[in-house]
C-alpha positions as CSV (number, residue, x, y, z in Angstrom):
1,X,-56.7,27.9,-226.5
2,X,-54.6,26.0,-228.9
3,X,-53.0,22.7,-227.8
4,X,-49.1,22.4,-227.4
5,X,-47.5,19.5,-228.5
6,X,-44.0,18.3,-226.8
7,X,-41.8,15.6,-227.3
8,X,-39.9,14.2,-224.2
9,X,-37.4,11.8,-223.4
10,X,-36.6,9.1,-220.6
11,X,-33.5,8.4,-220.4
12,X,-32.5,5.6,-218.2
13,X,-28.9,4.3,-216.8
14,X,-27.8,2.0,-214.5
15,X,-31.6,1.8,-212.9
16,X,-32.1,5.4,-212.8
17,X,-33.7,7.7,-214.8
18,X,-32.5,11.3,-215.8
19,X,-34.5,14.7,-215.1
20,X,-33.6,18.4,-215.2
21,X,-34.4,20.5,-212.5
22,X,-36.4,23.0,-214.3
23,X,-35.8,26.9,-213.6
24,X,-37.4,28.1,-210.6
25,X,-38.9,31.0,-212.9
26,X,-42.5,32.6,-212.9
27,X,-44.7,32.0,-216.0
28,X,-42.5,28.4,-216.9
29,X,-44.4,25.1,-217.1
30,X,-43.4,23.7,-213.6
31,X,-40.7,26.0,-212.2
32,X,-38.3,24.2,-209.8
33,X,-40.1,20.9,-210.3
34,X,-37.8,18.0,-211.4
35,X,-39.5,17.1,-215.4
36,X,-37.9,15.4,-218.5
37,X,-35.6,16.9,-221.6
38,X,-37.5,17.4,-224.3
39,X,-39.6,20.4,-225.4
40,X,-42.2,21.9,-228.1
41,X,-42.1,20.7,-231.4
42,X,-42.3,23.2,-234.1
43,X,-45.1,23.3,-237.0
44,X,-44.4,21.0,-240.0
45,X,-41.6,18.8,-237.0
46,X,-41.8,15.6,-236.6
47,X,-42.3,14.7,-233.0
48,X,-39.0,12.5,-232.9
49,X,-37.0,15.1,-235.0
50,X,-37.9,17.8,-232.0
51,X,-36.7,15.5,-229.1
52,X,-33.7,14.7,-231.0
53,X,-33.3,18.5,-231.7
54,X,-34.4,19.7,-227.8
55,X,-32.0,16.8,-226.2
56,X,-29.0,18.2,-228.4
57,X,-29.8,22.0,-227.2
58,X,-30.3,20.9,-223.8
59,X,-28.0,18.8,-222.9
60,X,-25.4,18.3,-225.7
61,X,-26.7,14.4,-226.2
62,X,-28.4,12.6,-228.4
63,X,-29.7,8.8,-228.2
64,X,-28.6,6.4,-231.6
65,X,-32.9,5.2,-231.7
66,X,-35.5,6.5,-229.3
67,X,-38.5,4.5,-229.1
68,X,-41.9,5.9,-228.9
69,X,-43.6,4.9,-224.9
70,X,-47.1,6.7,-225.9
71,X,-49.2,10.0,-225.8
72,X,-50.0,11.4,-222.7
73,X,-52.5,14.3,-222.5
74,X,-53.2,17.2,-220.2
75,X,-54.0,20.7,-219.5
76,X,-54.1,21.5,-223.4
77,X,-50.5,19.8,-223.8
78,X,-50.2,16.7,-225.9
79,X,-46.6,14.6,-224.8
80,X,-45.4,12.5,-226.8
81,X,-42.9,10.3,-225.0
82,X,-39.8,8.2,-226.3
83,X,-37.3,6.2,-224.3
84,X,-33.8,5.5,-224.8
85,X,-30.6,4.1,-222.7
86,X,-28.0,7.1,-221.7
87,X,-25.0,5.6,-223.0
88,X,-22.7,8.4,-221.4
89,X,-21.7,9.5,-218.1
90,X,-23.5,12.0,-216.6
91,X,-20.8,14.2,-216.4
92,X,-20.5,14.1,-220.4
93,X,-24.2,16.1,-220.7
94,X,-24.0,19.2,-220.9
95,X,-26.7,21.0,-219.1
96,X,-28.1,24.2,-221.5
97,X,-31.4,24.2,-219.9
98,X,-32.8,24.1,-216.9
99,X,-31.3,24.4,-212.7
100,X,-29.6,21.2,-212.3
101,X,-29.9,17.3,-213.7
102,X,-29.8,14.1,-212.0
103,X,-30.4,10.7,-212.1
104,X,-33.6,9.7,-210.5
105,X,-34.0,6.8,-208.0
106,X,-37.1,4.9,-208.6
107,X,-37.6,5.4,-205.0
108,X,-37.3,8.8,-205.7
109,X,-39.5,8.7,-208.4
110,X,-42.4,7.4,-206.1
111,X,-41.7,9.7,-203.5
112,X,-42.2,12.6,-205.9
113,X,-39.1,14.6,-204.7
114,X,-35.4,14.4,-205.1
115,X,-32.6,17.0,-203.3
116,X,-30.4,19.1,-205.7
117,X,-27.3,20.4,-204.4
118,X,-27.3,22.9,-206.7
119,X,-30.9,24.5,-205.5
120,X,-29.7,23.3,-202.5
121,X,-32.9,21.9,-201.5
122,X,-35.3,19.3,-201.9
123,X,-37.6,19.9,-205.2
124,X,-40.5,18.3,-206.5
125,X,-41.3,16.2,-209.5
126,X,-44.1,17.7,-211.9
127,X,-46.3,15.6,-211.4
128,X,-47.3,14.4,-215.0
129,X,-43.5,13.6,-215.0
130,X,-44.0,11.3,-212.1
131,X,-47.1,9.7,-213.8
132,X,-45.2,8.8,-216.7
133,X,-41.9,7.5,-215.2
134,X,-44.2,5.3,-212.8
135,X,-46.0,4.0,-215.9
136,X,-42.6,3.4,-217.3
137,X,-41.6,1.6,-215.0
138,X,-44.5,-0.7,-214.3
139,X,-45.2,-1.6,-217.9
140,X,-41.3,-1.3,-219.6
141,X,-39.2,-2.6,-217.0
């Protein structure tokens, strides 16, 4: 089985850190789990030039100079994760992917679960996502 490569962003504001509330569809990596923006990058894409790409598809935003946080690897899927500061409002995104967004507590963040009125119920985070943003937050904040 060939290893996917992603690119994935978190986006932070105010203290809080921005997810999507992924589709709660069958055959999706992690249906209705809260995960970050970001997706596959192509063949011949570089890794930055995909988030860039995925976070204007997804939510109509881009950040002026991601920086790269690391590689994380699992399950034949190679993440490589940048950070930037969401210098807009959430109600500027645009969401084009994905149930719901929200900015994420780091409370919420450790207890691996945040409500979505949308879904109308309390969802969990995938939990690579959860390994990352706690990482994140020990070592970049």
């Amino acid at each position: 089985m060939d290893r996917k490569e992603v690119a994935i962003a978190i986006l932070y504001r105010d203290g809080k850190f921005l997810m999507q509330l992924r589709d709660d569809i069958p055959g999706i990596a992690y249906p209705g789990h809260w995960a970050f923006f970001g997706g596959h990058i192509e063949p011949d894409e570089a890794p930055e030039d995909a988030l860039l790409r995925e976070l204007l598809e997804e939510i109509g935003y881009v950040p002026d100079s991601p920086s790269f946080f690391g590689y994380y690897s699992e399950n034949n899927v190679l993440r490589h994760v940048y950070h930037a500061p969401l210098t807009v409002e959430l109600d500027r995104l645009i969401l084009g992917e994905g149930w719901d967004m929200g900015l994420l507590t780091p409370e919420e963040i450790k207890t691996g679960e945040r409500y979505s009125e949308i879904a109308g119920q309390v969802r969990p985070l995938g939990r690579p996502h959860q390994k990352i943003l706690l990482d994140f937050i020990e070592r970049a904040l």
